[in-house]
Every structure is written in C-alpha cells, then in structure tokens.
Short mmCIF file of the C-alpha atoms (twelve columns), coordinates in Angstrom:
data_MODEL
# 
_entry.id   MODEL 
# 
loop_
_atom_site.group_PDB 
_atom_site.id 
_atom_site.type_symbol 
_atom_site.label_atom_id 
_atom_site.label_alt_id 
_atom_site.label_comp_id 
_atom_site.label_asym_id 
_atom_site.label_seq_id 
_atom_site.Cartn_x 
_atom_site.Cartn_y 
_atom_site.Cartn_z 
_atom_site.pdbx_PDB_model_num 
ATOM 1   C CA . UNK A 1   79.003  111.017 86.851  1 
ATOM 2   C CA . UNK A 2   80.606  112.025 83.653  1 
ATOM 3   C CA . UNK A 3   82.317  109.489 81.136  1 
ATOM 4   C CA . UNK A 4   85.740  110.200 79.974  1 
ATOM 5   C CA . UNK A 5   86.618  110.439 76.431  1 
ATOM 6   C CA . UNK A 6   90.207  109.093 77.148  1 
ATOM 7   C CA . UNK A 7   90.412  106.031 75.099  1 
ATOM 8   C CA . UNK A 8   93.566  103.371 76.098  1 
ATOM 9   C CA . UNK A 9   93.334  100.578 74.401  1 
ATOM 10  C CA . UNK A 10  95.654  97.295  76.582  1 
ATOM 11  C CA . UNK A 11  97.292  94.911  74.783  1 
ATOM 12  C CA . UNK A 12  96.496  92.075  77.332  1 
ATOM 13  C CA . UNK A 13  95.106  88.055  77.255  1 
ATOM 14  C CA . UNK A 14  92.722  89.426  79.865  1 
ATOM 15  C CA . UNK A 15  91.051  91.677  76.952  1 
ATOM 16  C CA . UNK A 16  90.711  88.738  74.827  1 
ATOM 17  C CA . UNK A 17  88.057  87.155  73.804  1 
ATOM 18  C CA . UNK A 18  87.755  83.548  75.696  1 
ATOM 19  C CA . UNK A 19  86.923  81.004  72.699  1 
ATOM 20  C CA . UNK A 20  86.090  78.389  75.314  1 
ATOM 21  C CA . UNK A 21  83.027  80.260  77.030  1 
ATOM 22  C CA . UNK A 22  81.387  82.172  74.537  1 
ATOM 23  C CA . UNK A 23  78.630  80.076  74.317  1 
ATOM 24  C CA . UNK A 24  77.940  80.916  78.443  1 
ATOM 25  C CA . UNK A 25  75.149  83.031  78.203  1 
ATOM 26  C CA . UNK A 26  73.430  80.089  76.757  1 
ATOM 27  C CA . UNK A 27  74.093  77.795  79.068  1 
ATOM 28  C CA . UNK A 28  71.954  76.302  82.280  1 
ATOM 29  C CA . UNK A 29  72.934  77.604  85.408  1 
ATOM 30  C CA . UNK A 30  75.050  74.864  86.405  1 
ATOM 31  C CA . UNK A 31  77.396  75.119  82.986  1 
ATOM 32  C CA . UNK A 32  77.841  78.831  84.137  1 
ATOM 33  C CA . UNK A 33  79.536  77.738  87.302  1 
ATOM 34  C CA . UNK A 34  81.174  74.802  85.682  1 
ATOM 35  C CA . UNK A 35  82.737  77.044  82.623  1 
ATOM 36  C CA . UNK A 36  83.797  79.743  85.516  1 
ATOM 37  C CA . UNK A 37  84.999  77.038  87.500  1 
ATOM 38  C CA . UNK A 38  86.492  75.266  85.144  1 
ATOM 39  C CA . UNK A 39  88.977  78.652  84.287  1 
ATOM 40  C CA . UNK A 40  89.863  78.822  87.390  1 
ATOM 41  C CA . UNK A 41  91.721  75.914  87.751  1 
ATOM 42  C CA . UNK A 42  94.190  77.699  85.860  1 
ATOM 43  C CA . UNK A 43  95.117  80.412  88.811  1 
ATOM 44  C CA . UNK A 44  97.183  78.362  90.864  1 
ATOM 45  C CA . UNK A 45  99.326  77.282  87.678  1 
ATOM 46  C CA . UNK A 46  99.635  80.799  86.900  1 
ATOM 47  C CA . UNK A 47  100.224 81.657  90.351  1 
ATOM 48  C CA . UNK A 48  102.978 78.989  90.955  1 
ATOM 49  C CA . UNK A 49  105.025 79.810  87.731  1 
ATOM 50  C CA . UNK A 50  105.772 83.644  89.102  1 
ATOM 51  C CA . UNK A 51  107.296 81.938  92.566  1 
ATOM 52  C CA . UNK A 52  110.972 83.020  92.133  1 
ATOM 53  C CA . UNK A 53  110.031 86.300  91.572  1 
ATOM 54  C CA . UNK A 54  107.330 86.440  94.205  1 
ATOM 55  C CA . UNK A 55  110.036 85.060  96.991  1 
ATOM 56  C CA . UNK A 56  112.344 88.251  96.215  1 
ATOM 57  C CA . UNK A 57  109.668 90.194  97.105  1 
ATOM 58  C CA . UNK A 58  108.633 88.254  100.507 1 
ATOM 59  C CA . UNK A 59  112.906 88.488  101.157 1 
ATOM 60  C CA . UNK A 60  113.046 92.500  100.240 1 
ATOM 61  C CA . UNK A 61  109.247 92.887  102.517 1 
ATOM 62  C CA . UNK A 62  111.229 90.753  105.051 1 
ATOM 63  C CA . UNK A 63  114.091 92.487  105.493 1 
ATOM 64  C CA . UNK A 64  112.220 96.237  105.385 1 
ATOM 65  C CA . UNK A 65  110.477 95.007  108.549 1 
ATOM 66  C CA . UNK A 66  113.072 93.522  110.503 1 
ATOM 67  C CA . UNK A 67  115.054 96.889  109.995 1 
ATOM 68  C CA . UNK A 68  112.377 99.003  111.275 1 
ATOM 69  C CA . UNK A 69  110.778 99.874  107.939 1 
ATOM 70  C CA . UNK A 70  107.029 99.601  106.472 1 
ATOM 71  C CA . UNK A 71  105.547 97.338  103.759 1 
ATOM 72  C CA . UNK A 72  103.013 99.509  101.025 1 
ATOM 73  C CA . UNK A 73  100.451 98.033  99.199  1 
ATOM 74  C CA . UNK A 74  99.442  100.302 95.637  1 
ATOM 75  C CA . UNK A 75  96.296  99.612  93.802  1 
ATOM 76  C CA . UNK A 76  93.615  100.697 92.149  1 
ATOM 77  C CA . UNK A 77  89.987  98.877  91.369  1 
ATOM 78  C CA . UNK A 78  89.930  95.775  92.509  1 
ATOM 79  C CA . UNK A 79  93.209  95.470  92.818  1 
ATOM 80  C CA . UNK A 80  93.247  98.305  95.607  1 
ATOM 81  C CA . UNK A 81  90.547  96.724  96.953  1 
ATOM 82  C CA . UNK A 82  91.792  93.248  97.206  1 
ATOM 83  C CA . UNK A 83  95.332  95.041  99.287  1 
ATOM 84  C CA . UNK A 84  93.275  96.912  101.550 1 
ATOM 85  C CA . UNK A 85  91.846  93.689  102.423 1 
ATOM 86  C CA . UNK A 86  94.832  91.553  102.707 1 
ATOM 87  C CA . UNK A 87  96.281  93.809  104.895 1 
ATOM 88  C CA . UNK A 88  93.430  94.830  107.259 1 
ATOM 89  C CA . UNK A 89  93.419  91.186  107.529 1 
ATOM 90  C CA . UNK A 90  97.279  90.972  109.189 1 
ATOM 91  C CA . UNK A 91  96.242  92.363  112.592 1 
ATOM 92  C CA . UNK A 92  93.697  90.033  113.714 1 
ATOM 93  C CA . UNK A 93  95.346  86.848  112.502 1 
ATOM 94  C CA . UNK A 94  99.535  88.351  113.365 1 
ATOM 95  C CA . UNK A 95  99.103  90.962  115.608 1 
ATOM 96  C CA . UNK A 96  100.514 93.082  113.596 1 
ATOM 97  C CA . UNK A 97  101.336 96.609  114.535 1 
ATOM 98  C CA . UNK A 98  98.880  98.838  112.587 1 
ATOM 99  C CA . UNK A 99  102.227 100.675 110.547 1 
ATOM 100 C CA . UNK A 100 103.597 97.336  109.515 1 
ATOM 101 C CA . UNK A 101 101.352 97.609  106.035 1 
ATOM 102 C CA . UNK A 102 99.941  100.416 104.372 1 
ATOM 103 C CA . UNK A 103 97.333  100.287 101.635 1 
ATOM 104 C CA . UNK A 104 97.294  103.530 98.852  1 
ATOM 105 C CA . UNK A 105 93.741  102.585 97.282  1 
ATOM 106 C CA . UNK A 106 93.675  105.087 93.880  1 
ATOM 107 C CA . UNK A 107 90.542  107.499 94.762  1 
ATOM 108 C CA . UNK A 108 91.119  107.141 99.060  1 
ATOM 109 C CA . UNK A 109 88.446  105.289 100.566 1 
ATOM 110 C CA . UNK A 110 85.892  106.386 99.049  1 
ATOM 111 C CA . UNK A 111 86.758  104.797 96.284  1 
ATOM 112 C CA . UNK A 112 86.520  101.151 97.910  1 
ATOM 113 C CA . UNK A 113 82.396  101.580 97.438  1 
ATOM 114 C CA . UNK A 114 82.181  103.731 94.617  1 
ATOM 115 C CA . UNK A 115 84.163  105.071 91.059  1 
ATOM 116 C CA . UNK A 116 85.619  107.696 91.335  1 
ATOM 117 C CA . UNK A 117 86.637  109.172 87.810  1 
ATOM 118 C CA . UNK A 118 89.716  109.191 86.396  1 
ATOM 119 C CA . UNK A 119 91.447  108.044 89.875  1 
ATOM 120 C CA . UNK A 120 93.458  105.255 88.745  1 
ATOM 121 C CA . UNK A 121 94.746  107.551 85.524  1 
ATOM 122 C CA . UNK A 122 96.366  109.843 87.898  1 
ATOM 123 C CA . UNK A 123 99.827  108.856 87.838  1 
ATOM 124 C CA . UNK A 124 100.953 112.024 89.819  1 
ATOM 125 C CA . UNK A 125 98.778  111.417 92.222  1 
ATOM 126 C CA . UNK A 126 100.202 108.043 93.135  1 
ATOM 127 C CA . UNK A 127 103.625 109.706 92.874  1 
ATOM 128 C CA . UNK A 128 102.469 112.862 95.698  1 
ATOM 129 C CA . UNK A 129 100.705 110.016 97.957  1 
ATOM 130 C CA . UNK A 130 103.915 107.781 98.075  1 
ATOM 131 C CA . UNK A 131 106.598 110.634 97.875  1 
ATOM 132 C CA . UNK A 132 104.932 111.738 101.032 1 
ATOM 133 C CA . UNK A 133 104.683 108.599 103.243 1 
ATOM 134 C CA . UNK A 134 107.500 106.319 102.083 1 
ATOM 135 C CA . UNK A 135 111.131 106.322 103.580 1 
ATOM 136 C CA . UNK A 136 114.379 104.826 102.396 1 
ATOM 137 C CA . UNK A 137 114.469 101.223 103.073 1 
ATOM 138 C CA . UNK A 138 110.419 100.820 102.749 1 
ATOM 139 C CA . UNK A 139 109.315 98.146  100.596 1 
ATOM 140 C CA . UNK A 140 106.554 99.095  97.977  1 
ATOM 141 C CA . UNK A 141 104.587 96.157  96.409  1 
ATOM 142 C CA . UNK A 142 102.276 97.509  93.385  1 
ATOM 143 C CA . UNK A 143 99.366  95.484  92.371  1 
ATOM 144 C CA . UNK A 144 97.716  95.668  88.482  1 
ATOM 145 C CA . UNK A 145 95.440  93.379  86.754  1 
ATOM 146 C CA . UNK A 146 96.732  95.678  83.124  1 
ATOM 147 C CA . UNK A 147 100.191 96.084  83.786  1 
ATOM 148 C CA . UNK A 148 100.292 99.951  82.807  1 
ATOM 149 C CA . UNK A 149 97.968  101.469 85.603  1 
ATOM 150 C CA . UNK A 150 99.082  104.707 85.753  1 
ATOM 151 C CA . UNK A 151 98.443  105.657 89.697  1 
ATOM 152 C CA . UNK A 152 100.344 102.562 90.783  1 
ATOM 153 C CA . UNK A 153 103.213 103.137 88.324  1 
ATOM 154 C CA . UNK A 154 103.582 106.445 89.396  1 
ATOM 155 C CA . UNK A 155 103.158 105.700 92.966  1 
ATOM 156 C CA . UNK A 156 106.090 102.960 92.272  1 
ATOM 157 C CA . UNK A 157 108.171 105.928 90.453  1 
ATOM 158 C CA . UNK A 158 107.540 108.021 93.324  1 
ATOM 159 C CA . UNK A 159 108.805 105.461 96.069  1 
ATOM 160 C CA . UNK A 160 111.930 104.415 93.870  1 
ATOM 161 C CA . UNK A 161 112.480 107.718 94.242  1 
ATOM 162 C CA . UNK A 162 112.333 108.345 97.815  1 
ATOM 163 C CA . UNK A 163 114.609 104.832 98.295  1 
ATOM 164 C CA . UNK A 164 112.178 102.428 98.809  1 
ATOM 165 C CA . UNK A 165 112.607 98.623  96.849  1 
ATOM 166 C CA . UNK A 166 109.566 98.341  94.611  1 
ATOM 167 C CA . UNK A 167 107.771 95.344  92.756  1 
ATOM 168 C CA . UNK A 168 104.839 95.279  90.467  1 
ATOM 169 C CA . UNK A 169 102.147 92.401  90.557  1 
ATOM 170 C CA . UNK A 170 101.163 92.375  86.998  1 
ATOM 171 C CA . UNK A 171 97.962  90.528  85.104  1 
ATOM 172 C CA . UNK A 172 99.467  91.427  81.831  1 
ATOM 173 C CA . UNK A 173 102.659 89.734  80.831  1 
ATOM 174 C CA . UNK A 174 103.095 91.573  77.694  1 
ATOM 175 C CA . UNK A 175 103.119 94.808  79.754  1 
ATOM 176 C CA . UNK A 176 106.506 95.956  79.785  1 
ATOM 177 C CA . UNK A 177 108.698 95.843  82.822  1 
ATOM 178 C CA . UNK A 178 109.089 99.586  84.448  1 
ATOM 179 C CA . UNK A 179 112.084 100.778 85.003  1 
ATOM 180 C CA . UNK A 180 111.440 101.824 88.592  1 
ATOM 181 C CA . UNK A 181 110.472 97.806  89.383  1 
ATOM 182 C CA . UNK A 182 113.016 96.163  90.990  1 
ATOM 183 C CA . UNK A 183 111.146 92.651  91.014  1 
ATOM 184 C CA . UNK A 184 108.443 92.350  88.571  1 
ATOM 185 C CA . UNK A 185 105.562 90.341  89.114  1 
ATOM 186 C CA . UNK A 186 103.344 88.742  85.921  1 
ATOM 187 C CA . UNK A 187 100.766 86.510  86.206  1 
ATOM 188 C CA . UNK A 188 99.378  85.379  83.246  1 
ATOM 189 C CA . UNK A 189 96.009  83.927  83.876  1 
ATOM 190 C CA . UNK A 190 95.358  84.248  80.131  1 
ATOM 191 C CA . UNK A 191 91.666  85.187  79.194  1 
ATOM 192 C CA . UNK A 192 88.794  85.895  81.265  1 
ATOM 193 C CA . UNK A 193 85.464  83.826  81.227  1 
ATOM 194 C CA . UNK A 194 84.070  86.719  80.628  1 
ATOM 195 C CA . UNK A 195 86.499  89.465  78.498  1 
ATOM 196 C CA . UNK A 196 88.225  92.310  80.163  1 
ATOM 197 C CA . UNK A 197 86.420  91.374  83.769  1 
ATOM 198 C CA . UNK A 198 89.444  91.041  85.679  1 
ATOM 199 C CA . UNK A 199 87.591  90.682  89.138  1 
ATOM 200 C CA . UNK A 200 87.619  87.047  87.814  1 
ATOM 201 C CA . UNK A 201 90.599  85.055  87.441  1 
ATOM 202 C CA . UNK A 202 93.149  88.479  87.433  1 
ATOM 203 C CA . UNK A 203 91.261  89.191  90.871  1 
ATOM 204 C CA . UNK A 204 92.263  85.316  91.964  1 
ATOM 205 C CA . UNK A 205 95.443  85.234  91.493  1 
ATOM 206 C CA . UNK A 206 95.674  88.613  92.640  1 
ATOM 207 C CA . UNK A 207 94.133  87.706  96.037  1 
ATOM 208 C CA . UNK A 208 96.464  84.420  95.759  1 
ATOM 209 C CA . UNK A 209 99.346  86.656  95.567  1 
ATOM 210 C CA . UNK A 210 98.436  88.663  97.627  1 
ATOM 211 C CA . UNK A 211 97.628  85.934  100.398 1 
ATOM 212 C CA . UNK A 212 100.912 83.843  99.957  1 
ATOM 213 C CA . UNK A 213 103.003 87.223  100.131 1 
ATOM 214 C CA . UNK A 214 101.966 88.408  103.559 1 
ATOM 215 C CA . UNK A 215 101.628 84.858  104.752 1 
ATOM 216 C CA . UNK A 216 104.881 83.970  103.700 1 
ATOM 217 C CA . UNK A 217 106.597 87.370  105.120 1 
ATOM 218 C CA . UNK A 218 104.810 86.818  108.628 1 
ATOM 219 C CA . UNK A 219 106.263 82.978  108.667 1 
ATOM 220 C CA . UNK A 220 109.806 84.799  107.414 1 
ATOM 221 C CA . UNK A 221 109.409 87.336  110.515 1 
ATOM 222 C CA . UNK A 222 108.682 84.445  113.214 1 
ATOM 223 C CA . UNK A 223 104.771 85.283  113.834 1 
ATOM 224 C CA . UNK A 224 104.244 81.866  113.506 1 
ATOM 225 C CA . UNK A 225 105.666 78.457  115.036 1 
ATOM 226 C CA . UNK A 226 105.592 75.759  113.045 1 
ATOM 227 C CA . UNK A 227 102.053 75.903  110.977 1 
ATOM 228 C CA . UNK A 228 100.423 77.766  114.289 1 
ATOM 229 C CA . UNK A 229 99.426  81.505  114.700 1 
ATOM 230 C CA . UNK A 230 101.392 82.346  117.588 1 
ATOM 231 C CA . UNK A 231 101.639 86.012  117.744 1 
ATOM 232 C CA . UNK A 232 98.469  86.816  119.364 1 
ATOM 233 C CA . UNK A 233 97.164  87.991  122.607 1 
ATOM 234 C CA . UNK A 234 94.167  86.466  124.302 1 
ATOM 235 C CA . UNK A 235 91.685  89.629  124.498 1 
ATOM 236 C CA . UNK A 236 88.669  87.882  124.850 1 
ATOM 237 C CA . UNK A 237 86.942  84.911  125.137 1 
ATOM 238 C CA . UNK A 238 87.158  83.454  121.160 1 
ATOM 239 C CA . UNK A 239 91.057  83.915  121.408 1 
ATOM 240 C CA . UNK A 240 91.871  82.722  124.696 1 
ATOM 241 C CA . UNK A 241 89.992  79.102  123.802 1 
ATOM 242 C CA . UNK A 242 91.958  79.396  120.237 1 
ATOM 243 C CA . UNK A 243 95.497  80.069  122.014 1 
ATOM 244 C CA . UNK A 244 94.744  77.547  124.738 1 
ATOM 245 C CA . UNK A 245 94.062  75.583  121.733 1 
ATOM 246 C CA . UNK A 246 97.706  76.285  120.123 1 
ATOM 247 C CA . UNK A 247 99.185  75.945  123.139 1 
ATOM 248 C CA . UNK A 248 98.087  72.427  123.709 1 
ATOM 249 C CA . UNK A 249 98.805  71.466  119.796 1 
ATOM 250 C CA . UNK A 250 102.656 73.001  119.800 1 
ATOM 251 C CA . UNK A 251 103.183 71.397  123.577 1 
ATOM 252 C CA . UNK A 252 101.086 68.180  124.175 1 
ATOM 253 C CA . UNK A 253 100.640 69.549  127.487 1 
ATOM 254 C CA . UNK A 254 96.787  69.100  129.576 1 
ATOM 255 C CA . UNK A 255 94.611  72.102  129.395 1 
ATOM 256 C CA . UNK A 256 95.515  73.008  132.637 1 
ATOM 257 C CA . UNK A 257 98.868  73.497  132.387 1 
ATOM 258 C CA . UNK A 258 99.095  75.701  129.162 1 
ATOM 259 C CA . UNK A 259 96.163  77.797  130.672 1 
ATOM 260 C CA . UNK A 260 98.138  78.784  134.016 1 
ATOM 261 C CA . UNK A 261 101.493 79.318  131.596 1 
ATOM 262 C CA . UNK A 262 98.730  81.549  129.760 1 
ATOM 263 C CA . UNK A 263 97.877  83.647  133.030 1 
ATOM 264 C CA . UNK A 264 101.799 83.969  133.865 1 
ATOM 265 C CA . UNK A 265 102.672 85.330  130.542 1 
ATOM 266 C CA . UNK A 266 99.887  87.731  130.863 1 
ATOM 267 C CA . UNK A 267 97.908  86.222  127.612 1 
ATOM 268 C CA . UNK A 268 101.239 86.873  125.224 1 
ATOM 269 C CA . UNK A 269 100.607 83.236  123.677 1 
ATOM 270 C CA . UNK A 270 104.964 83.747  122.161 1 
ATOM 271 C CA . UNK A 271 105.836 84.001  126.098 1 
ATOM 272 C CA . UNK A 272 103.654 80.727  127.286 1 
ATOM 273 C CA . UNK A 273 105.124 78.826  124.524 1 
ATOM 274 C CA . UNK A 274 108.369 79.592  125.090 1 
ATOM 275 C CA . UNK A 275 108.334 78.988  128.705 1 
ATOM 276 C CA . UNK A 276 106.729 75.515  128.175 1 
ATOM 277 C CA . UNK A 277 108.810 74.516  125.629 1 
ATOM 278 C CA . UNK A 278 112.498 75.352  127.127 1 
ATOM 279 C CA . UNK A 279 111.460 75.205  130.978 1 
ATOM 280 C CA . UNK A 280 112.810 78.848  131.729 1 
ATOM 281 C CA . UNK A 281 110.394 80.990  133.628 1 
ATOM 282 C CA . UNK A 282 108.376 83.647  132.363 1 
ATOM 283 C CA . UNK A 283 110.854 86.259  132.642 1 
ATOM 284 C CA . UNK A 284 113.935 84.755  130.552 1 
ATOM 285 C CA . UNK A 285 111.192 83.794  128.197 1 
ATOM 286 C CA . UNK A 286 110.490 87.320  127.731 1 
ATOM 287 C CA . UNK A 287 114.216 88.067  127.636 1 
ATOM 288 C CA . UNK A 288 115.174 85.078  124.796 1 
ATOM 289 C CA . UNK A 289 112.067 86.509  122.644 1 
ATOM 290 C CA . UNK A 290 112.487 90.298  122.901 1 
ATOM 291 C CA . UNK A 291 116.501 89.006  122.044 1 
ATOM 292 C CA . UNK A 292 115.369 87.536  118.762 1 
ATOM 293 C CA . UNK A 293 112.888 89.564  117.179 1 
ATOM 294 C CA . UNK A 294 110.066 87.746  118.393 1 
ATOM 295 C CA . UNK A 295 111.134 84.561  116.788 1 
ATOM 296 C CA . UNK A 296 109.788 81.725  118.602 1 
ATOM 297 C CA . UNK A 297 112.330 79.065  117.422 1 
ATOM 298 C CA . UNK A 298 115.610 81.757  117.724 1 
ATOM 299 C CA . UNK A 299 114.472 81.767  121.345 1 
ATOM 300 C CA . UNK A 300 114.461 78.424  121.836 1 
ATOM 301 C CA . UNK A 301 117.341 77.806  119.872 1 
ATOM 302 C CA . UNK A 302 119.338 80.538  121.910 1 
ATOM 303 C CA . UNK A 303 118.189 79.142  125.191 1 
ATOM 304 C CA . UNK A 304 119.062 75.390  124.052 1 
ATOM 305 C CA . UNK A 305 122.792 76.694  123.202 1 
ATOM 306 C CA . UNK A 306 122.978 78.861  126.301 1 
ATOM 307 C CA . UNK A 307 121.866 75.587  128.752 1 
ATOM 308 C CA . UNK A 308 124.501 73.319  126.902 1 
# 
C-alpha cells in the first residue's frame, strides 16, 4: 500500500485535542474504561439535540417507501460500515424486502475489511455509483463523521441530481451545509477520548442515528404494532416461538389459540393478528391489510368503521 501525499487538514471538535483524557495512557485499566465511558455519556445529548432535523428525514424516507421508492445509505470508513450494518440488519428484524435500503460503502465491499486508498476522496465516484442506481423520488441519507467527505458529497450531488431528497449525517458542525442537502444532519459529539478516532463517540452517535432512523421509518410504515415486531414470517423454529410469543403479548389470548390463527394465516404473524384482534377470518384479514399498506392498526381501524 502506498501513502498519499494529499494533505486536508478538518476544521472539526473531533480533531481536537480532549483536555479531559490526556492523562489516559497513564491510567489503570479501569480509568481507561471509566474516561471512555465517561465521554460517552455525551452521545445521547448530542444525539437528541439534532431530533427535528432527524424526523424530516424519517418523514422524506417514509414517504419514498410508501410511494414505491428506495431508501440509500452513503458512507465511507466507518461510517459506510456502520450503514451497511444498519441496513443488513432491517430484513431479519422487518422483513424487509431486500430493495427497500441500499448501502454505497466508498471502496465496494472490499473495503468493509480492508483500506482501500484514496476511496473515500473520490467524489466522482460517489456521483457515477448514485447517478446510476437512484430514481426520482428516492431518498438518499449520507453519513460523515468530517462533514466534507468527498465520496458521500458527491454521491449526495449526484442523487440531487437524478431527483432524489438527500440529507447528510454530519460529525462536524462547523462543516458547512451543502447545497445539494435538503435536511442536514450535525451531531456534535465534541472531542474524542482519543483525537481524530471517530470510531468512538462520532461512530456512536452515528450508529444511534443510524438505529433511531430506520427504527423510526419501519414504526412510520406500520412494520410494527404497538412496541412489537410484527412483520415477520415464522420460517423456522426460533421465529415461530418468538411470533407465538407476540401474538400472545398483543392479544392475551392462550397459546393455543394464537398458534392455530398462526397455521391459518400461513405463518404471516400481520394476518393472525389481525384476524384475532377484529374477529374477521383470515381472508378479509388479508384483504383490510393488503388495503392499508400493511398497517396493522389502518386495518383494524378500517374494519372497526366498516362493522359500525
């Protein structure tokens, strides 16, 4: 590997210096955790300052999906790392279908083991990758611990371009605001415990963000009924004790019961719940769900009107 003689230099509180831990290298084992510990009490703060501006981007994701459209993830580092996570994590817990989110990792997947040089730099890159795979009325949510990452702010110009709505998750609150952001993001976790290593505190709230965003659009979308996961199928063993389990929490009904409304819906966990609840039979369960979106409540709702 070669090292690049590009110098940037970022004008960010995650650069800086912390004055409260630079003693850590000196410290027992247990004051290391403590000090790091201590710092991160500060994420959620951070974290719940940015909320206004985090629930217009939840709204715009929201409404991309309920029209047909596709939510994108952009990062680079750990950043791009911590997205491809979050949303290889949608499926198993919200069924999601597997075009609902799409992660553009700077460097491809290689680059979620290893650096690969001067990915993230590439701003054209990021602008080729999301001109190519992003319609009008996508929603493109860019995630930087520096605020100025070139691949994700091109990737961001490239998708404004093509139509999409765009937001920026930003460590760096002295970063300026680019002009192809329509919601922009900055969470300012201040300095790290140790300086510049954003895969500490940045990387928190990142996750955080990151967490409550997709969380918060699935509860938006109706894949969940009341605090329950409710948009799953039982597959296997594990998930047909867990939705037996969620059937019996959302109904009060015996075992018994939700596990035969269980074999009539086929193992759709929406369906059971929906027949037990309103008392229709499997089939105009189907019908109320597939009539709002999925939306366990709408159903109910639209069979409680229709019976009165």
């Amino acid at each position: 590997m070669t090292v690049s003689r590009h110098v940037v230099h970022v004008d960010s509180p995650t650069e800086q210096r912390n004055q409260r831990t630079t003693d850590i290298d000196q410290l027992p084992t247990i004051g290391v955790l403590a000090a790091i510990n201590t710092e991160d009490r500060e994420v959620p703060g951070a974290v719940r300052a940015v909320l206004p501006e985090l629930a217009r981007a939840v709204d715009y994701a929201t409404e991309a999906l309920r029209s047909g459209h596709r939510v994108h993830y952009v990062g680079a580092g750990t950043s791009g790392r911590l997205a491809v996570l979050d949303a290889a994590e949608l499926a198993p817990t919200f069924n999601v279908p597997p075009d609902w989110f799409i992660a553009h990792h700077a460097g491809g997947e290689r680059a979620l083991r290893h650096a690969v040089e001067n990915a993230e730099d590439d701003a054209s890159a990021g602008a080729a990758e999301l001109s190519s795979t992003v319609s009008a009325g996508d929603f493109v949510l860019g995630i930087t611990a520096s605020g100025r990452t070139p691949y994700v702010l091109g990737a961001l110009q490239g998708a404004k371009q093509r139509g999409a709505r765009t937001a920026l998750v930003s460590g760096n609150p002295r970063a300026p605001a680019p002009s192809t952001v329509d919601v922009l993001i900055p969470v300012d976790t201040g300095a790290e415990v140790i300086a510049g290593s954003t895969r500490m505190k940045a990387g928190t709230a990142q996750k955080m963000v990151l967490t409550s965003f997709s969380t918060a659009t699935m509860v938006k979308l109706g894949r969940t009924y009341s605090n329950l996961m409710v948009s799953m199928r039982a597959t296997n063993a594990k998930l047909r004790g867990r939705t037996l389990r969620i059937l019996h929490e959302a109904t009060g009904l015996s075992s018994q019961v939700c596990d035969q409304a269980l074999i009539e819906a086929d193992g759709d966990l929406k369906v059971a719940l929906v027949h037990l609840l309103s008392g229709v039979d499997v089939a105009d369960a189907v019908k109320a769900l597939a009539a709002t979106g999925g939306h366990v409540r709408n159903a109910l709702e639209s069979l409680s009107a229709h019976a009165s």
